[in-house]
Phi, psi and omega in degrees: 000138184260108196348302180309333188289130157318107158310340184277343174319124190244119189236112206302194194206108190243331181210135169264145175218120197248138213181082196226119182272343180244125175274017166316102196088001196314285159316333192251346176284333167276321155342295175301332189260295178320310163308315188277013178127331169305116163283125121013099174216133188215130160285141198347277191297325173314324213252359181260342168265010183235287198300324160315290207293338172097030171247150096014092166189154207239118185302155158327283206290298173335314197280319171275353176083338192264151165268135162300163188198163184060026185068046159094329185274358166236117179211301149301328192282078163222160197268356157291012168253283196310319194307330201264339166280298182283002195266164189242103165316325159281032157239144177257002160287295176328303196257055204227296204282325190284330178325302213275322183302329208072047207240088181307172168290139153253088148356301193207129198243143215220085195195134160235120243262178185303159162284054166339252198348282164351279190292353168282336186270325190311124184295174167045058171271155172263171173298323181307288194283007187262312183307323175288357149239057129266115155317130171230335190256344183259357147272007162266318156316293194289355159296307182265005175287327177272354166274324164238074152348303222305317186263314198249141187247132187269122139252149202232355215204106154338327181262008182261357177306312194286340187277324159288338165266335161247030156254003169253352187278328193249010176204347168104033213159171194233144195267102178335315163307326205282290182313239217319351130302309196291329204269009160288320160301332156303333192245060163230308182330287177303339191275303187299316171298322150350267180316317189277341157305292181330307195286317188277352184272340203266327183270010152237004193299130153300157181044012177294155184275339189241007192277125133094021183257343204185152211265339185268165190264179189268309175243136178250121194238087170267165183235097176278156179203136202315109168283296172206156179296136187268141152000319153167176184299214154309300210231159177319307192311327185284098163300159210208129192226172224198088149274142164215127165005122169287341168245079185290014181045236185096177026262141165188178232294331168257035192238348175301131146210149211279084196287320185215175153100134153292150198301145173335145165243184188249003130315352159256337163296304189301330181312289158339283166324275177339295162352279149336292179268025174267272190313347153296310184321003218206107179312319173252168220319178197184144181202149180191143179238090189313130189210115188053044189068007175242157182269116168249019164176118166212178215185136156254137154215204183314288210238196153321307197275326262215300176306301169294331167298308184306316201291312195263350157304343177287325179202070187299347163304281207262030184259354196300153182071339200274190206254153152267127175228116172275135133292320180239155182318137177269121161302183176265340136307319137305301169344290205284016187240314175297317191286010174298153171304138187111299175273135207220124208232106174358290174160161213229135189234153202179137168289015177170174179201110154329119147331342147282326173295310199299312182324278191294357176291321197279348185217027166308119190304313195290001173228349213267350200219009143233352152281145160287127176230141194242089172265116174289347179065027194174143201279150161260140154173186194275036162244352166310125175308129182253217192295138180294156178048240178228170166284138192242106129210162203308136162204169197315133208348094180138171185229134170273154207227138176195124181293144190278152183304120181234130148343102178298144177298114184074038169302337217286341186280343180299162178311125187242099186268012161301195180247336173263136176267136169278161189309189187269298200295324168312318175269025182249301165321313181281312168299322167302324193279324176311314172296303182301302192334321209264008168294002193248143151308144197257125019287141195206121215212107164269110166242156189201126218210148188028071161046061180175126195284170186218014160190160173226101188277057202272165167052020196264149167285340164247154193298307192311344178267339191275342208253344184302311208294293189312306193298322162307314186291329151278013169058258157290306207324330173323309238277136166034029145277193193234184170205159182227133190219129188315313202252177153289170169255143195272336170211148199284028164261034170248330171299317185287337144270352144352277166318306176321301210259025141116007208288155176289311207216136178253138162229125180205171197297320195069158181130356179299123188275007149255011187332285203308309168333322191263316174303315189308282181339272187293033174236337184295298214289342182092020191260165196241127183225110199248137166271168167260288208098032182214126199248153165238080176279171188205119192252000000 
């Protein structure tokens, strides 16, 4: 292909050839093409759903004169497909040789591969059946149809059919840019299924260096795909971009849309993210307000509105600017509470938003032309599922790898080696503060009361500066409220000032070769201590 050829080159579609294990969109995509004009080629199950629809196709083994053979694993690997896939219509020997075979063009090949992946996840799948869906004959299509782009255009992906029908509805064909996507997405398709075969032969193979040792694959290829460039990173100097899953599940930031407001920076995407995963957490209404990444007010309550306030009452200083994370649809009672005067807020993430809230978020003079409204499009709660795959990040040649932080169930229910047992409302307390905690950067100190935190100790290197902190920041309200600490305290001045600034009941992982030091310390003071066994840094 010459450089020079007009990406706008529209290279019709005359003949299709389809061979799909997820039938999504199957039908109205072949319609459309069978209404312009297409001929039809489909394989057994493919071509038995086109027919039930009442379309036109012409089985494989039809087309080819061959019969499938061997159960099925040879049926496509014929040279009357791939010859009609691979020849380049400007060379004339090529459509020369197909004349004397009797071998038509196939224009647009249409395949999606076995649920590798899928059927592997399955308990108890066996091996016999995990080989038999590796796909062989459909990345040998989508190879060779996307190595020649140049004439024939590939879908590997259900969401790529609309983009293709109406680029065959408005010109009868497809547009070399058009092609040269689709075939980068075939062979991203094909490296990733690839990779994840390997990665399942290395983890049962006898004698593999990974078999039955690790939770991890031998090679890891994630794989992303651009959504869009961001304004610029952390800081201005730095550039910056919005990758996402191609199947990103959710709801979450990339199943998210952007109801008002200029685009996101990616300090309010991390910002966002966090959110997320506080106010997921929490079966009843929920609210949290983010700053730099630490949570500086979150809060349950009755209703939304009721949540949110306490939640912005938590630090109402350092809420100014912050990021919002919602549980629930935002009302026009809530709006109107964010929209007090005085206060001014990032932006707001939330699974809907009422038609009175958009409204007054959007055209309040003090907000209308600077909040963010972040709609997930989807109920949140701790039942969502959660995030796919592994937590990823970059260092200096190489990547750390982590399975994700998931909350333990009930901690509040942990072993309690006091002498004071805690109250029932302590321990309701003591989970909320548990909950938020592990949303804070480490060193990390939540004190907290009647279900809304009232100080916060982040990032510090020592924990006692961090219980300074928190405690400080709620001040009297400390009086009988609890704290929550990600990690243990290694030593007991951290409890003692606690005790100092009036807290009741402690909860943290325990595990400390002074563990005892710290139980003495809350039997002086009269305080209630619940271990988890479980520490949450956030680094």
């Amino acid at each position: 292909m010459e450089v020079s050829q007009s990406l706008a080159a529209v290279s019709p579609i005359r003949r299709a050839l389809f061979s799909t294990s997820d039938k999504t969109g199957l039908i109205e995509l072949a319609r459309a093409l069978a209404e312009g004009g297409v001929e039809l080629i489909a394989s057994g199950g493919t071509r038995a759903a086109l027919v039930a629809a009442g379309l036109p196709a012409i089985e494989v083994s039809e087309f080819t004169g061959q019969p499938e053979i061997l159960g099925g694993r040879v049926k496509t690997l014929h040279p009357k497909i791939h010859a009609g896939i691979l020849a380049r219509r400007d060379v004339p020997s090529d459509l020369e040789t197909l004349a004397t075979q009797g071998f038509p063009l196939i224009d647009l090949v249409v395949v999606n591969l076995y649920p590798f992946e899928a059927t592997v996840a399955r308990p108890g799948v066996s091996f016999e059946e995990a080989v038999e869906n590796i796909d062989i004959g459909g990345p040998s299509l989508i190879r060779g149809a996307a190595k020649n782009h140049a004439h024939v255009a590939v879908l590997t992906n259900p969401e790529q059919y609309p983009t293709l029908m109406a680029s065959f509805q408005r010109n009868g064909g497809t547009t070399l840019l058009e092609r040269v996507e689709f075939a980068r997405a075939a062979f991203r398709s094909t490296g990733a299924y690839d990779t994840a075969i390997g990665n399942y032969l290395a983890s049962i193979a006898p004698g593999s260096s990974n078999a039955s040792t690790s939770a991890f694959p031998q090679t890891l290829c994630p794989r992303f795909e651009l959504r869009q460039p961001l304004r610029y990173g952390e800081n201005p100097h730095q550039s910056a971009a919005f990758y996402v899953e191609p199947e990103p599940g959710g709801p979450n930031l990339a199943t998210a849309t952007l109801r008002h407001g200029k685009e996101l920076s990616y300090n309010n995407l991390l910002d966002l993210d966090s959110a997320l995963k506080l106010v997921r957490q929490f079966a009843e209404p929920a609210a949290c307000i983010l700053k730099h990444n630490n949570p500086c007010g979150a809060a349950i309550g009755h209703d939304l509105a009721e949540a949110f306030e306490l939640a912005y009452d938590g630090d109402p200083v350092s809420a100014f600017g912050g990021i919002v994370g919602l549980n629930r649809v935002v009302d026009l009672t809530t709006a109107k509470l964010m929209g007090k005067p005085g206060r001014f807020l990032e932006a707001i993430l939330a699974p809907g938003f009422d038609d009175d809230a958009i409204h007054f978020l959007t055209t309040s003079p003090s907000w209308k032309n600077s909040v963010r409204l972040l709609d997930l499009k989807g109920e949140i709660s701790p039942g969502t599922p959660p995030a796919r795959g592994y937590d990823l990040r970059r260092v200096e040649g190489g990547m750390l790898v982590q399975t994700w932080d998931t909350l333990e169930h009930a901690p509040g229910a942990g072993l309690s080696p006091t002498r004071r047992q805690p109250t029932d409302a302590e321990r309701r307390d003591l989970e909320f503060a548990w909950t938020v905690c592990a949303a804070v950067k480490s060193n990390a100190i939540v004190v907290a009361a009647a279900g809304r935190i009232l100080g916060v100790g982040a990032g510090q290197m020592s924990r006692l500066d961090s219980v300074r902190i928190a405690v400080s920041k709620a001040g009297s309200a400390a009086r009988g409220a609890v704290l929550a600490s990600d990690a243990f305290f290694p030593f007991r001045d951290g409890p003692d000032a606690a005790a100092e600034a009036g807290i009741t009941a402690i909860i943290q992982p325990g595990g400390s070769r002074r563990d005892q030091e710290t139980i003495d310390a809350c039997d002086e003071h009269g305080m209630a201590m619940i271990f988890t066994g479980r520490r949450h840094f956030r680094h």
